[in-house]
C-alpha positions as CSV (number, residue, x, y, z in Angstrom):
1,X,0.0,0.0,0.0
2,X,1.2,3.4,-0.8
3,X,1.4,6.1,1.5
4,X,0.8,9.3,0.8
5,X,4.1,11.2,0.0
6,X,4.4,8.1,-2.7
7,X,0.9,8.7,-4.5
8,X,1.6,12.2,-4.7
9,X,4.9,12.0,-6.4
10,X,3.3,9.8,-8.6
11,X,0.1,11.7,-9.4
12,X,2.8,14.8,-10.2
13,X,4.7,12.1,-12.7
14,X,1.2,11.4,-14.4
15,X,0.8,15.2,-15.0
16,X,3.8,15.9,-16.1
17,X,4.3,12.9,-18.4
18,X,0.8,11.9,-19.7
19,X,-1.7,15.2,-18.7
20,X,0.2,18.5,-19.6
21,X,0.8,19.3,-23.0
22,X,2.4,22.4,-24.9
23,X,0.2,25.4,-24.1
24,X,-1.2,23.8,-20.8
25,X,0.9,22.5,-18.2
26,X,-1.3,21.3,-15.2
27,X,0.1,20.8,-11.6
28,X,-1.2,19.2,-7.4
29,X,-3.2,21.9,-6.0
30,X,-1.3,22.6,-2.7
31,X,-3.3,21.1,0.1
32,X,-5.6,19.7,-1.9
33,X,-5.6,16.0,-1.2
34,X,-7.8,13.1,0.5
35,X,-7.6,9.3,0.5
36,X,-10.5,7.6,0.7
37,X,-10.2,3.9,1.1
38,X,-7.2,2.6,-0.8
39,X,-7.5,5.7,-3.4
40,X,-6.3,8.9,-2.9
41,X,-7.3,11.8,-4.8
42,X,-5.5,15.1,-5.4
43,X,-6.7,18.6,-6.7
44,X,-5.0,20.1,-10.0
45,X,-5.3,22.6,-11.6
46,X,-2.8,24.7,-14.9
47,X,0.1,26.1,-13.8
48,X,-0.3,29.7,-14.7
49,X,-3.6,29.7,-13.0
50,X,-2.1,28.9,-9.9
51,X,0.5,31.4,-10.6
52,X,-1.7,33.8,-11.5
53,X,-5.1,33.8,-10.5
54,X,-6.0,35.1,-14.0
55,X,-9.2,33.1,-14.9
56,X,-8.4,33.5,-18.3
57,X,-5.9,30.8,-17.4
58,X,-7.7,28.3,-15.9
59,X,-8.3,24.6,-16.7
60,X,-11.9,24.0,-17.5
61,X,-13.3,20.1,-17.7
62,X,-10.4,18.3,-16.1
63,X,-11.2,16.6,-12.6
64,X,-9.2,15.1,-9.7
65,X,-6.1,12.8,-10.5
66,X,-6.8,9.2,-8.7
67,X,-4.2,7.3,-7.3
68,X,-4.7,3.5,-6.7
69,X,-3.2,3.0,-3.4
70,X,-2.6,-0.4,-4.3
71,X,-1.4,-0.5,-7.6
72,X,-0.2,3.1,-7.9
73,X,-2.1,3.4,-11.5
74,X,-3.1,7.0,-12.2
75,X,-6.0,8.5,-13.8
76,X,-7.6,11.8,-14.4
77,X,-11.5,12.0,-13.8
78,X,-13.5,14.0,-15.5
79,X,-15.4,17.4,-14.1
80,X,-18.2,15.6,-13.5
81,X,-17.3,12.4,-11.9
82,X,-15.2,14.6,-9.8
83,X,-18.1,16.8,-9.1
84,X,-19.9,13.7,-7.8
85,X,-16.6,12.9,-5.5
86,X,-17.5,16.5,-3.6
87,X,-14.0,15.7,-1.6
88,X,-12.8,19.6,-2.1
């Protein structure tokens, strides 16, 4: 089982290596993070957002990024299953 300095190292290497693209890079929302069961969830949101606060520069659509605790696969939910998840 992973703890959760482990799932959030991965759930960064997800965004930076399968998420974020040219033109948007995404990053964890500080503070932003639960585990529920064996998952844990974390909070993201693009990089210059967070930077700036502009909300010209804000992600729109992309949910939470699930960690398996016991696996340590990664996925990104979508805005509304996130929704659903109310964890933030």
């Amino acid at each position: 089982m992973l703890d959760i300095e482990e799932a959030t190292e991965l759930a960064k290497k997800f965004l930076d290596e399968k998420v974020s693209h040219e033109g948007m890079t995404l990053a964890l929302v500080e503070g932003e993070r639960t585990q529920v069961g064996s998952t844990f969830y974390f909070d993201c949101q693009s990089v210059a957002y967070l930077r700036t606060g502009d909300l010209r520069d804000m992600a729109v659509g992309t949910g939470y990024v699930r960690v398996d605790g016991e696996t340590g696969e990664c996925r990104m939910l979508g805005a509304t299953e996130s929704a659903q998840l109310d964890l933030f």
